[in-house]
N, C-alpha and C positions, 0 to 999 in steps of 0.2 A: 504494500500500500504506500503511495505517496502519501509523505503528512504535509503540511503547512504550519506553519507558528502560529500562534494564538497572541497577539497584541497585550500584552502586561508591562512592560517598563515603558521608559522614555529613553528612549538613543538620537545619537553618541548622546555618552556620558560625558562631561566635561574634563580637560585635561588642565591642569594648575601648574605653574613650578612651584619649585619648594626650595626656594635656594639659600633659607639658614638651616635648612637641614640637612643639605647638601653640602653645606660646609663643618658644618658637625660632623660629617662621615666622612669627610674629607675629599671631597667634590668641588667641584668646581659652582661656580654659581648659578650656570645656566647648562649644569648638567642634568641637574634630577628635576622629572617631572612626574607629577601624582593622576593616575589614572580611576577618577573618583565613582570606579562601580559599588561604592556606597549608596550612590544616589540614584539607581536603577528605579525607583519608584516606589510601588505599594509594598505593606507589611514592614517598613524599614529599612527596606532598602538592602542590595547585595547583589552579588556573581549568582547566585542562584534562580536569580529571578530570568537570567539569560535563558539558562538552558530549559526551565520550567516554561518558557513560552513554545519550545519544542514537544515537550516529554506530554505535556498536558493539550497542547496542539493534536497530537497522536490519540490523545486517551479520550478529548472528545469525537472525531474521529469515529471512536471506533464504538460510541453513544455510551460513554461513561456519566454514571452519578455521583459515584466518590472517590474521592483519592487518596490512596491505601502508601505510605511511606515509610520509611525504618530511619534509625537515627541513635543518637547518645540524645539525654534528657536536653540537653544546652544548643541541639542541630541545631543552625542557619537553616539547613535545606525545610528541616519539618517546618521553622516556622513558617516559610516564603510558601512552601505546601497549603499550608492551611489557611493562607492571606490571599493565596489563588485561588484556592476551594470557593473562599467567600467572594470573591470578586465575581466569581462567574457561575454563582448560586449551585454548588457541589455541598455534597458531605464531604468531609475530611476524617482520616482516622489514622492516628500516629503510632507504627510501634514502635517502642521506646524501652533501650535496654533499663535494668534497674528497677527499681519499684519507686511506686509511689512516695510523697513526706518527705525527701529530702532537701526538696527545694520547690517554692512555688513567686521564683525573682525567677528576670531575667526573659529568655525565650519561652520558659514555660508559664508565663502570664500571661504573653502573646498568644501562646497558643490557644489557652481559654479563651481569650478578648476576640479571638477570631472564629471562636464556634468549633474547635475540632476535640476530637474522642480520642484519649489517651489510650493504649493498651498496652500495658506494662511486660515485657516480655521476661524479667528476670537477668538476674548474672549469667549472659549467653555472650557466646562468638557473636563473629559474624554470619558464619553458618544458621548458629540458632538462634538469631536474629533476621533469617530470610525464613525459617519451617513457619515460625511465631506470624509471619507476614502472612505467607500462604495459607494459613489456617487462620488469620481474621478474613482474607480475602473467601475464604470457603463459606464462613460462618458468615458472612455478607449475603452472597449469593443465594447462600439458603433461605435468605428472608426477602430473596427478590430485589436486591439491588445490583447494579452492574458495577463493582469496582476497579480501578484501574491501578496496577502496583506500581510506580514511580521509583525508578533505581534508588538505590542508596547514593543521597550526595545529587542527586539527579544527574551523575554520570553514566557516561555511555556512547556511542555514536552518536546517536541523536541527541542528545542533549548538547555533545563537544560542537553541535553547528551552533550553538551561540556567541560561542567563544571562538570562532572560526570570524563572524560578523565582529566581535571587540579588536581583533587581530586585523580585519577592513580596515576597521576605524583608525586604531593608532598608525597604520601605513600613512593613512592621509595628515593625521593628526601632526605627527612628529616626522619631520623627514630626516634620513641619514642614521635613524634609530638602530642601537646597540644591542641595546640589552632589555628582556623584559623580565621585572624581577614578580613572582607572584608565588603564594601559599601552595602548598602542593598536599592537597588532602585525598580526595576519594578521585583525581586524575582527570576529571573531564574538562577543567577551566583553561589546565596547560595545556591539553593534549590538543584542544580548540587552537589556543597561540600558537602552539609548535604548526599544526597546519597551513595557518595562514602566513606567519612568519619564517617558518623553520628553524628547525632544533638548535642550530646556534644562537637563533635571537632570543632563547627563554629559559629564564633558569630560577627552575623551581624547588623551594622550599619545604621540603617534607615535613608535617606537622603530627605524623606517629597518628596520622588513621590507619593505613595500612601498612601490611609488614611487605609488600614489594611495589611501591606507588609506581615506578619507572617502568615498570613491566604494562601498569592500569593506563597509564599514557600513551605508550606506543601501541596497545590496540586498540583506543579511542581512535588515536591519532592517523593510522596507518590507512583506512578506506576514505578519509577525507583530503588525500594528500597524492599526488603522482612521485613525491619523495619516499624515497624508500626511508620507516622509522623503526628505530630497534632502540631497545631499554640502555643499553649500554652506548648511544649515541648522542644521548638527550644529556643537559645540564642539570645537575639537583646534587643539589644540597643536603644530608641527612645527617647535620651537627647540631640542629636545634631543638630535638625534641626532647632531653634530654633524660627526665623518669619515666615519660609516655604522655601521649596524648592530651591527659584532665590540666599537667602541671604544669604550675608555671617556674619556671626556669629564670636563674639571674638576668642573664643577657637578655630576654623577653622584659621583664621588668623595668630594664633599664630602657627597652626598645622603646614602650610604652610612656613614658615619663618623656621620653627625649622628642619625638614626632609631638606628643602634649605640647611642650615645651619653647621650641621651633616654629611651631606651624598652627599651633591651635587644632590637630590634627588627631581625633579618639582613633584609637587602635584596638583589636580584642586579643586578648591574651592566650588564644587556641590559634588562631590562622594568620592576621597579617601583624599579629608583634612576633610571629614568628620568621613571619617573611621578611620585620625589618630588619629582626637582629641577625637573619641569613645576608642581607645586602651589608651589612655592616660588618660583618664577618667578610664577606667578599673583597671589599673595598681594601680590608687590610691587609688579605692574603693577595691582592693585585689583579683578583679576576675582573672585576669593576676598576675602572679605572678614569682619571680624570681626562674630560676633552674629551670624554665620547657619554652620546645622548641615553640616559638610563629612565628608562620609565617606572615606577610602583603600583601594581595594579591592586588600588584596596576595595577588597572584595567585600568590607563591612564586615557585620558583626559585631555590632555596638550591643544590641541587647544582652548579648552573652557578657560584656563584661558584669555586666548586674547580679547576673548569675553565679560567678566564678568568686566564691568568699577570697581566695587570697589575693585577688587581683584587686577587689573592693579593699581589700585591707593595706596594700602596699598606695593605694592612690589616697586614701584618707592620711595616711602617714605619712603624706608629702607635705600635707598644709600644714603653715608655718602662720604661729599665730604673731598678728601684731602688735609689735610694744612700743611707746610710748618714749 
């Protein structure tokens, strides 16, 4: 089946420079430019909202009612899932590793605030995080609704044509462009870049969702592309996630604080303070370098820092009270 996209954001997203934070990293001043897919549009905004204009394009299609997706309690992807849901009068129904009570900051007040149905899968894989899926998906159907399951991360071929279209954009946007530096989680946002740009313009930041992201890239990447892409060709980074995925890491911290700091620029402490403290690692080790044009592509994720107690706790312990 041919699909077509379903209209959910606002494109292009707008391109900023950021040139005291590019001299923080040691950049030049009209090296670094910020690629604000924060501001994709509805539910808050994010990189997810790209590929969901595909994934969910397909699901109505194919005369879907709800939209069935897997996730950690703090997804981006679930919330933007269930802000779509509502946009274009679907049910939504989230499974979501973990149980219930741990926290109700963050994505997961969004996700109430936008109508969708938690289902708690428990301390599972990934594996038993997709059975959990297909058994809401079953238990759907029996009551006569048509659900549609929405990849994890809403990666996939289909989804990575989003990010195929962001990788258009910054072509036109930025000319002579280097480097693109962006989060590397469930693979569909690079694997989009590396298509349109290719595999030397993108270099992606593993953020410890999966145990082989480079592998999850080149088969997004590879049917979208007449370049030949192999895991071991691609750019990425895998020094930033340091205990796993939930944690937050020094060098994030400090990532987080410094883009604040700089640029008046929130960061979220899972994906793009992971991505900044990979650029800033980069710059040191010499892969980034000064006098060539470096883009930041922030995919958002604001509401998760709300979420995330230690990142809430390292940002209140900045403020410095005043004395007299």
């Amino acid at each position: 089946m041919r699909h077509s996209p379903v209209p959910l954001g606002t494109f292009p997203t707008p391109l900023e420079p950021a040139p005291r934070l590019a001299a923080a990293l040691g950049l030049g001043a009209e090296d670094l430019w910020i690629k604000r897919d924060d501001l994709t549009g509805p539910g808050g905004g994010g990189n997810k909202i790209r590929k969901l204009e595909w994934t969910v394009g397909a699901a109505l299609a194919e005369g879907a009612d709800t939209l069935v997706t897997t996730g950690a309690p703090q997804s981006n992807h679930a919330r933007l899932t269930a802000a779509a849901a509502a946009r274009l009068g679907l049910d939504a129904v989230l499974v979501l590793r973990g149980a219930p009570g741990i926290s109700r900051s963050g994505n997961l007040a969004l996700d109430g605030l936008f109508g969708a149905r938690l289902a708690w899968a428990g301390d599972v894989d990934r594996a038993g995080l997709d059975v959990a899926a297909a058994e809401v998906c079953a238990r759907l159907r029996a009551r006569g609704a048509r659900p549609a399951l929405i990849p994890f991360g809403g990666s996939g071929v289909l989804g990575a044509r989003g990010y195929v279209r962001c990788g258009e954009e910054l072509d036109e946007q930025v000319p002579q462009l280097r480097t693109v530096v962006v989060a590397l989680g469930s693979g569909g946002t690079m694997a989009g870049l590396v298509a349109a740009l290719g595999a030397g313009a993108v270099l992606g930041v593993d953020v410890g969702a999966l145990a082989d992201p480079a592998a999850a890239v080149a088969e997004f990447a590879a049917p979208l592309t007449t370049e030949k892409v192999t895991a071991e060709g691609l750019r990425v980074r895998r020094d930033q996630v340091g205990a796993g995925y939930a944690t937050l890491t020094g060098p994030v911290a400090q990532a987080l604080r410094l883009a604040a700091r700089t640029e008046g620029l929130v960061l979220d402490p899972i994906y793009t303070g992971r991505a900044l403290a990979g650029l800033q690692a980069a710059v040191r080790d010499g892969e980034v370098r000064p006098g060539e044009k470096t883009v930041f592509v922030h995919t958002g994720g604001l509401p998760g820092l709300f979420g995330h107690p230690d990142a809430v706790a390292f940002a209140e312990e900045r403020a410095v009270a005043f004395e007299e």
